[in-house]
C-alpha positions as CSV (number, residue, x, y, z in Angstrom):
1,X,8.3,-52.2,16.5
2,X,5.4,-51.5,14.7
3,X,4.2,-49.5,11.6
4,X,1.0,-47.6,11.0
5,X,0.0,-46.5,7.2
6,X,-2.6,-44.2,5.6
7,X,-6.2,-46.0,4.9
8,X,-6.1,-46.9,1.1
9,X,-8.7,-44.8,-0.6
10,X,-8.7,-41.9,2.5
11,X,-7.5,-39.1,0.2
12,X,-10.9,-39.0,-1.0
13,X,-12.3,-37.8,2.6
14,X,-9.0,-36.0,2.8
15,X,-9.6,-34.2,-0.4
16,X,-13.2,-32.9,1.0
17,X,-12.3,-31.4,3.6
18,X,-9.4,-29.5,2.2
19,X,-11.7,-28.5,0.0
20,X,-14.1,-26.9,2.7
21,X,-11.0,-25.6,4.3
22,X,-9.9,-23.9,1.3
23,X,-12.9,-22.3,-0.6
24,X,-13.9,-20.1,1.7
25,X,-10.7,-18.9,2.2
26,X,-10.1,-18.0,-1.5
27,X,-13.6,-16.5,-1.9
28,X,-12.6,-14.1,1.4
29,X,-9.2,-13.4,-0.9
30,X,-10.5,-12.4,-3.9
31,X,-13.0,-10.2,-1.9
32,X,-10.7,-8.8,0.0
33,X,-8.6,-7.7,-3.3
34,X,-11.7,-6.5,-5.0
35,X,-12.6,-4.3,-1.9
36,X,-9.0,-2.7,-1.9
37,X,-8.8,-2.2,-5.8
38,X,-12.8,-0.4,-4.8
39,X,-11.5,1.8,-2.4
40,X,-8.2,3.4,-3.7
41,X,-9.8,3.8,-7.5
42,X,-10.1,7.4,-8.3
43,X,-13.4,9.5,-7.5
44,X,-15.8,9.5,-9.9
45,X,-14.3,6.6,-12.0
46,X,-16.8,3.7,-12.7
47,X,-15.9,-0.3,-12.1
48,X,-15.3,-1.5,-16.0
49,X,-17.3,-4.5,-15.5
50,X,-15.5,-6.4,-18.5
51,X,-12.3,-6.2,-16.9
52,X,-13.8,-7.1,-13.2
53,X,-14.9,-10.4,-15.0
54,X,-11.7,-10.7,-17.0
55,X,-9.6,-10.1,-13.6
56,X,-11.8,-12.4,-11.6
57,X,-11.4,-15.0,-14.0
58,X,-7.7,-14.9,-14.3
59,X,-7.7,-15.5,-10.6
60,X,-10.4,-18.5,-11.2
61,X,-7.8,-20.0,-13.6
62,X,-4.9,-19.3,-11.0
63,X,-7.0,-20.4,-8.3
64,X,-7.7,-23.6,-9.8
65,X,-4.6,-24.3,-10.8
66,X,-3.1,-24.0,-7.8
67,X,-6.0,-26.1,-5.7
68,X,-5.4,-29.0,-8.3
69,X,-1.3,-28.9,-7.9
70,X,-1.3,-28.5,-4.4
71,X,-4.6,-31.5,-3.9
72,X,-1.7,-33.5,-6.2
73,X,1.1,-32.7,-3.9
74,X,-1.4,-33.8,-1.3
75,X,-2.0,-37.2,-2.5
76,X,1.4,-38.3,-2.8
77,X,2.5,-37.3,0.8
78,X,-1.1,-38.3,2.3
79,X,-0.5,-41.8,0.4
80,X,3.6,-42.3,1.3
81,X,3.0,-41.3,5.4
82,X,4.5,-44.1,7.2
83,X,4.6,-43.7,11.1
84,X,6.9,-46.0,12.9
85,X,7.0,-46.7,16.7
86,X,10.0,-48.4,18.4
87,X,10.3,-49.0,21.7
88,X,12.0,-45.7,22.8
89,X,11.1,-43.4,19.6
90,X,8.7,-42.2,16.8
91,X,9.9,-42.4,13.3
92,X,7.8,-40.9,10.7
93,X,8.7,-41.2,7.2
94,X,7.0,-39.5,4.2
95,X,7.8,-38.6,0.1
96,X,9.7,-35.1,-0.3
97,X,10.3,-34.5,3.7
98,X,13.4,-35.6,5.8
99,X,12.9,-38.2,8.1
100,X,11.3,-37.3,11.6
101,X,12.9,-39.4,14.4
102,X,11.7,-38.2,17.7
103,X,12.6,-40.1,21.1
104,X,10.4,-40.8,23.8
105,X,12.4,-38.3,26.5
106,X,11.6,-35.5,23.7
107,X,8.2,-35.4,23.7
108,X,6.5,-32.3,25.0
109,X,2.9,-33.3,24.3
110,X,0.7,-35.0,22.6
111,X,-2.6,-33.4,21.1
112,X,-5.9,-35.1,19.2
113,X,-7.9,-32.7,17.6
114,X,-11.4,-32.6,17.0
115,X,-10.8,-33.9,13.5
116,X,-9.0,-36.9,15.1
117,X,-5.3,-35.7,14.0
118,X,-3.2,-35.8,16.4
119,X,0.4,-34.1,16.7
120,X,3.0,-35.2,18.9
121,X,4.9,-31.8,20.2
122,X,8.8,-32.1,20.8
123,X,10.9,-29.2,22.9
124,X,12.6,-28.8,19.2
125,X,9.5,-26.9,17.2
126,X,11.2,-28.5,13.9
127,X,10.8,-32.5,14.8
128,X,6.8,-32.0,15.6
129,X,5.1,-35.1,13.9
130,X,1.4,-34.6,12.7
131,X,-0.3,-37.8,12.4
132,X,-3.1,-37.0,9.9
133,X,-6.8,-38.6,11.3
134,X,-6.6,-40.6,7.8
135,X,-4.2,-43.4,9.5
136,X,-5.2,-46.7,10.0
137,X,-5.7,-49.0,12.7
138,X,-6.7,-45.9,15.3
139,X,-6.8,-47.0,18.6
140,X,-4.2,-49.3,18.5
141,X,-1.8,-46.2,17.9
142,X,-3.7,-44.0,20.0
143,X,-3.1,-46.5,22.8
144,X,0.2,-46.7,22.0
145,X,1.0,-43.2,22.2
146,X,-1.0,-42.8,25.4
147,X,1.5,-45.4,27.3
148,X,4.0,-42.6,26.1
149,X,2.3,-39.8,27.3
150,X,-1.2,-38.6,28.1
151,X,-3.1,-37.0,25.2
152,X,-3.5,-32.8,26.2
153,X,-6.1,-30.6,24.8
154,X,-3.2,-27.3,25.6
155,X,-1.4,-26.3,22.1
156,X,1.8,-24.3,22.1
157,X,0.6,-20.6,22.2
158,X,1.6,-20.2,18.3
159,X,-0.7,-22.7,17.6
160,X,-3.4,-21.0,19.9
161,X,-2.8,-17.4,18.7
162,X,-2.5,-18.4,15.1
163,X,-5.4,-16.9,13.9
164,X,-4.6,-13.7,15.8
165,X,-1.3,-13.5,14.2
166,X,-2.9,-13.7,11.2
167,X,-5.1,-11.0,11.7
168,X,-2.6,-8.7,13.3
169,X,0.1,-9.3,10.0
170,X,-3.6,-8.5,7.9
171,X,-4.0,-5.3,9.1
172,X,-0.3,-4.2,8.7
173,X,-0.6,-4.5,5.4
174,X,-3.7,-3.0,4.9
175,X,-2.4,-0.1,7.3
176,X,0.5,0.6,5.1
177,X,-2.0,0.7,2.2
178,X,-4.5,3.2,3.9
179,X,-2.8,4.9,6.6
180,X,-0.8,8.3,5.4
181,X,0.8,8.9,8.8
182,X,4.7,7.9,8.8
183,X,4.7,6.9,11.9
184,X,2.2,4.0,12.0
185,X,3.2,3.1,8.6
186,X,6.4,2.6,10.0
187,X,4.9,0.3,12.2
188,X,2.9,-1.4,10.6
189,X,5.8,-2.2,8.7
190,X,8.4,-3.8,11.1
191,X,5.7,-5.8,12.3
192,X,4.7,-7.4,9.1
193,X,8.2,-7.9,8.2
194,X,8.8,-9.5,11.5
195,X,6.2,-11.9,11.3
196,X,6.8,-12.5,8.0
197,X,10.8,-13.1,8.7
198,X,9.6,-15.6,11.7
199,X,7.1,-17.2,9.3
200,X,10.3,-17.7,6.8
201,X,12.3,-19.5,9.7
202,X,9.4,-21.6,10.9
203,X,8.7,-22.6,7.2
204,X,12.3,-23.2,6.8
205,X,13.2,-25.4,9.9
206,X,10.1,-27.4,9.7
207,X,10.6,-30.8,8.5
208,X,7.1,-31.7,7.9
209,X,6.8,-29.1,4.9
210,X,8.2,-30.5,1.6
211,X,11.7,-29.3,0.4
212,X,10.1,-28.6,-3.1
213,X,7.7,-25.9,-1.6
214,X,10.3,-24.5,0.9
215,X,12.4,-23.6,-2.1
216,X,9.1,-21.9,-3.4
217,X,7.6,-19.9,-0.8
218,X,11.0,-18.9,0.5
219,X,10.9,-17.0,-3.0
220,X,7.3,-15.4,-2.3
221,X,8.1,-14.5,1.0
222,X,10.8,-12.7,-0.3
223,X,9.7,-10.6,-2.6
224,X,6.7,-9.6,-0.3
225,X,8.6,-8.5,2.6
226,X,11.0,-6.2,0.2
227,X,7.6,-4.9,-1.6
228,X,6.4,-4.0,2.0
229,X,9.7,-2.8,2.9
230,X,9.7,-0.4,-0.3
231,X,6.0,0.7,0.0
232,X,6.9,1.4,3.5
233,X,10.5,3.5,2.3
234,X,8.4,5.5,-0.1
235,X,5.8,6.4,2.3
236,X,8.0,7.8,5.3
237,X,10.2,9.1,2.5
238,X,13.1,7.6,3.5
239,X,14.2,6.7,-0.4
240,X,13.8,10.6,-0.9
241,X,16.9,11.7,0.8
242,X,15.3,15.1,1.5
243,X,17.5,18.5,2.9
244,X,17.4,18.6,6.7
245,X,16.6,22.1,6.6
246,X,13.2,21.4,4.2
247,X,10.5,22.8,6.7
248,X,12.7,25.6,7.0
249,X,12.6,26.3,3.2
250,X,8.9,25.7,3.1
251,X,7.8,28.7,5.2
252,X,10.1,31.0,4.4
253,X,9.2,30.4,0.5
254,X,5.5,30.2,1.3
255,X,6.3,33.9,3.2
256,X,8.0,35.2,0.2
257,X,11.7,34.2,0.3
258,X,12.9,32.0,-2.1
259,X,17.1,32.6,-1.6
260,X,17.2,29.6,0.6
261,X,15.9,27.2,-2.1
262,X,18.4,24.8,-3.7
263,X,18.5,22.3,-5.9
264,X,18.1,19.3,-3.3
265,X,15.5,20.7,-1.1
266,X,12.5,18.5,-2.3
267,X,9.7,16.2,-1.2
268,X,8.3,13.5,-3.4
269,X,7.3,11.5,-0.1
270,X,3.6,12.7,-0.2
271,X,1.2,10.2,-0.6
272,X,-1.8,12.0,-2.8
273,X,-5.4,12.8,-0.9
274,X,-7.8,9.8,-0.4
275,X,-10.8,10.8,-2.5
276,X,-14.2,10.7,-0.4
277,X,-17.4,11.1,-1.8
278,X,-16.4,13.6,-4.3
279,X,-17.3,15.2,-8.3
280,X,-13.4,15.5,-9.4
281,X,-10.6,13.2,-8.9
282,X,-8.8,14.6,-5.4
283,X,-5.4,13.8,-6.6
284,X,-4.3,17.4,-6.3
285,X,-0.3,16.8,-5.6
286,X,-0.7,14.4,-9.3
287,X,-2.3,17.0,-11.2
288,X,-0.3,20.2,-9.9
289,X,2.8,17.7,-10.3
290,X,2.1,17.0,-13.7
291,X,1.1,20.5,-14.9
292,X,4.8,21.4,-13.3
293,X,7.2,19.0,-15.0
294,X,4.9,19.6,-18.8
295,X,6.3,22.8,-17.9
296,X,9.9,21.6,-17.1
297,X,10.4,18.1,-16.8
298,X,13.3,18.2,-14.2
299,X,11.6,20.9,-12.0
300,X,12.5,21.3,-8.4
301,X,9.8,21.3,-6.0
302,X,8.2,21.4,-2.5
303,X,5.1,20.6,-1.1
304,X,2.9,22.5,1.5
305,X,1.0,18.9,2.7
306,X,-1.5,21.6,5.1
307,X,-2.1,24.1,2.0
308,X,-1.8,21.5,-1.2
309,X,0.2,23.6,-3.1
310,X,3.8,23.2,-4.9
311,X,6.3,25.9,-3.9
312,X,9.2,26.7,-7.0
313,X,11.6,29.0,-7.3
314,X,12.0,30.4,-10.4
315,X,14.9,31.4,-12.2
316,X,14.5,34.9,-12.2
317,X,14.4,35.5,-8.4
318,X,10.3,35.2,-8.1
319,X,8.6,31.7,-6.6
320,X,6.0,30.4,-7.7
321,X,2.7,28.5,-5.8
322,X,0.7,26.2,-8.0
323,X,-2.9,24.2,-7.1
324,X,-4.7,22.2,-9.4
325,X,-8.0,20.3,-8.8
326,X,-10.3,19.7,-6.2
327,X,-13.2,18.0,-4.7
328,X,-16.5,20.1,-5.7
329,X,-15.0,22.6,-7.5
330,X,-11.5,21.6,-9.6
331,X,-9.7,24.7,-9.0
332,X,-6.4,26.3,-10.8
333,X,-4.8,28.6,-8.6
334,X,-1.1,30.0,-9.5
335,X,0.5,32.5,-7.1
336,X,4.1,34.1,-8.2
337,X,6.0,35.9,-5.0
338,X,7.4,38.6,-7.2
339,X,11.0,40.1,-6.4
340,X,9.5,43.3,-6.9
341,X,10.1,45.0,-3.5
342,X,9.4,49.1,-3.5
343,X,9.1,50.3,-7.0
344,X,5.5,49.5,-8.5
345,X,5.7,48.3,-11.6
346,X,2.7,47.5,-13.4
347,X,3.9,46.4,-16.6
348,X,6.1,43.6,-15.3
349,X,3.3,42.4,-12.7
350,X,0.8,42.2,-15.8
351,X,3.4,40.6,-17.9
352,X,3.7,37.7,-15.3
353,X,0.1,37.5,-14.5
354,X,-0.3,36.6,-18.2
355,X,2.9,34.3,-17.9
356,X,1.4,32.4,-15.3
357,X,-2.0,32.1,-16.9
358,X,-0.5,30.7,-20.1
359,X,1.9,28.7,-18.8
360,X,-0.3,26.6,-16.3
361,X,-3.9,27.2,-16.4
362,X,-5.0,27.1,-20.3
363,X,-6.1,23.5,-19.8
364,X,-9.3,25.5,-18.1
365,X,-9.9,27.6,-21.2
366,X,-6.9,28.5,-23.7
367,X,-8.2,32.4,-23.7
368,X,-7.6,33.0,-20.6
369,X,-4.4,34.2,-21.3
370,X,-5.5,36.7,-23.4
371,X,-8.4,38.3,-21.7
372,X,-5.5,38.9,-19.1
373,X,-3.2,39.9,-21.6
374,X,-6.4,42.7,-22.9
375,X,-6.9,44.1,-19.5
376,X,-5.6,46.8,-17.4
377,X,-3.9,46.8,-14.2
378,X,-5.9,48.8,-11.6
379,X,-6.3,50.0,-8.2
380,X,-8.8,47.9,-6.6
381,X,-11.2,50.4,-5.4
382,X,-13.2,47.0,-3.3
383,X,-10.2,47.2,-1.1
384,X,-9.5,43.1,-1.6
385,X,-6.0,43.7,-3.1
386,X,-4.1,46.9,-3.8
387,X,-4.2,46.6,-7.5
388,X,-6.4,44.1,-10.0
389,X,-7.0,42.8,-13.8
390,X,-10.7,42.6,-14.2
391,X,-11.8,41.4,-17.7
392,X,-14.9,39.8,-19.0
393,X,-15.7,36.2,-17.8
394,X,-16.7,35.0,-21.5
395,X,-18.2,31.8,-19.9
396,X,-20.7,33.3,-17.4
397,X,-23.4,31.1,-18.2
398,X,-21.3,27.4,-18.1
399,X,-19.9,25.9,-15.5
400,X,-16.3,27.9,-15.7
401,X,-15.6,31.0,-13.9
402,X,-12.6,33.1,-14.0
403,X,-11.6,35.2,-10.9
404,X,-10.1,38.5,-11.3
405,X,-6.3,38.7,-11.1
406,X,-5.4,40.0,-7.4
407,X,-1.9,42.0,-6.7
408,X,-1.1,42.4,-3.0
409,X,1.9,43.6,-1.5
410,X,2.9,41.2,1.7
411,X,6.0,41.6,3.6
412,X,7.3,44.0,1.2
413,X,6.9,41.9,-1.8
414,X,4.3,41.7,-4.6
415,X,1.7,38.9,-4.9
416,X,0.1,38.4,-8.3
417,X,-2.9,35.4,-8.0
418,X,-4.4,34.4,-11.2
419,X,-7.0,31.2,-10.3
420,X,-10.3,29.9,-11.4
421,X,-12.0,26.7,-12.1
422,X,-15.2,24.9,-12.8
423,X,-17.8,22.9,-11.0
């Protein structure tokens, strides 16, 4: 029997290359973070450098911290690795891990690396003993271990694909960030919470990782997968519970018909426009969303994804469409499907034309209620609608513009529009 030790004073060389092992891979981290935080900020909206720094030095602190704990951790199992060889098994011994007894007829293979670690494979992936390149009295071992079996340069395929794995779990999270079709989310979804779930079992089973830290990460795996797992529910709108018959209801309000409308029959699924290179915040479902419930906080709603606007049904038998911002040009647009059918009544068309305009579209300019309120309903002689409110566009000179109120029968019901914006 004998019995092969770490070199006294190795954690030293240990500790540098950890170090050159870890770095880079922080740095690529925090970048990746920052690059994500970049690309889903709002349009428009500038980096606040104070809080970059602040941010980026919380992580340093964090960072740091952890390094230091974990280079700790380090010592003591780098220091307490005993590796015993009998004379039909390996027996490898170490502070905070069970013991490792692997016999000779259990041995799979046995790899050196080019950092002169070797790890001795078994046919059970949970008895695999590492022998860190730190050990003393090398080649004694190594020929030891070479009258067991010859050293291999072929890995198990998880050790060869490693880095691939990685990647592939990397861009499942990223694509259930960025992507806005169910679908792939989906996807992207059961394959990061497979490999995370296989990642929990290897983590688990393996008796070279400490019991302390299993306890630990078993905790952070945890929590990720059911973040990813409710990212992923909100974005296929499964925690919405939405009518079956919800396309239905969408065209047949967006043609006029709002009988069909009830109470459950709404989307909150929608994930909100990815803003390009654009003047105004793109968020259009946010802002017509908000407008909406500052009207009536428990409002019922559904959303035309193709057309960006909210469909309601209003109490009195109309429907109403509403559109607020933009890209270029943040536009307020509210449409109200009367229930007027064949009388004409231009009173009642002007009085919701003004309801609307007050109601949803005075963050644009509070008088615009009131220059509809002061003008008349007329034929349109231009032929765009069959009747219209013109009034005086008392900002013709800035950068807001009022369009005239257009009233158009469609499918035997009357249209009132009321929209305008700025640039």
């Amino acid at each position: 029997m004998q019995q092969f030790k770490t070199l006294p004073g190795s954690f030293e060389e240990y500790k540098k290359v950890s170090l050159k092992k870890i770095i880079p891979v922080c740095i690529i981290a925090v970048l990746i973070a920052l690059l994500t935080i970049y690309c889903t900020k709002p349009a428009g909206a500038e980096w606040d450098v104070w809080m970059v720094l602040l941010m980026l030095g919380v992580i340093a602190l964090f960072l740091v911290r952890g390094i230091k704990r974990g280079l700790h951790k380090s010592k003591i199992l780098l220091e307490s690795y005993t590796l015993t060889i009998t004379d039909n098994s390996l027996v490898r011994q170490q502070a905070g891990t069970p013991e490792i007894t692997l016999y000779y007829k259990d041995v799979k293979s046995i790899v050196k690396s080019s950092s002169d670690s070797i790890t001795v494979y078994a046919h059970s992936q949970s008895s695999h003993i590492f022998i860190p390149s730190q050990i003393e009295n090398k080649e004694a071992l190594e020929a030891l271990l070479q009258a067991i079996q010859p050293f291999s340069n072929k890995k198990p395929w998880m050790q060869q694909f490693r880095w691939l794995i990685m990647l592939v779990m990397l861009g499942s999270f990223v694509a259930i960030d960025f992507l806005e079709n169910k679908t792939a989310v989906a996807i992207s979804g059961v394959v990061f919470t497979a490999i995370m779930v296989w990642s929990i079992y290897e983590m688990h089973t393996n008796k070279n990782v400490p019991d302390q830290r299993k306890k630990r990460m078993l905790w952070y795996y945890i929590i990720a997968v059911c973040g990813i797992l409710t990212a992923v529910a909100k974005v296929t709108g499964i925690t919405d519970n939405p009518a079956p018959v919800q396309e239905d209801v969408i065209a047949k309000m967006a043609a006029g018909d709002t009988t069909p409308l009830l109470d459950t029959h709404v989307n909150h699924s929608l994930k909100e426009p990815v803003a390009d290179d654009c003047v105004f915040d793109t968020s259009i479902y946010k802002f017509t969303v908000k407008s909406l419930r500052a009207w009536k906080p428990d409002v019922v709603f559904s959303w035309d994804k193709e057309e960006k606007f909210a469909i309601v049904a209003l109490a009195n038998g109309d429907s109403l469409r509403l559109h607020i911002g933009g890209c270029y040009f943040y536009w307020y647009a509210a449409t109200i499907v009367t229930n007027i059918t064949d009388t004409v009544d231009t009173a009642a068309l002007h009085e919701k034309a003004v309801w609307a305009a007050k109601t949803f579209l005075t963050p644009l300019d509070k008088r615009w209620p009131a220059l509809i309120a002061a003008s008349k309903v007329e034929k349109d002689v231009e032929g765009k609608a069959d009747y219209v409110i013109r009034y005086k566009n008392p900002d013709r000179l800035t950068n807001i513009s009022f369009e005239p109120v257009y009233i158009v029968k469609e499918n035997g019901k009357w249209r009132i529009q009321v929209s305008g914006g700025m640039d």
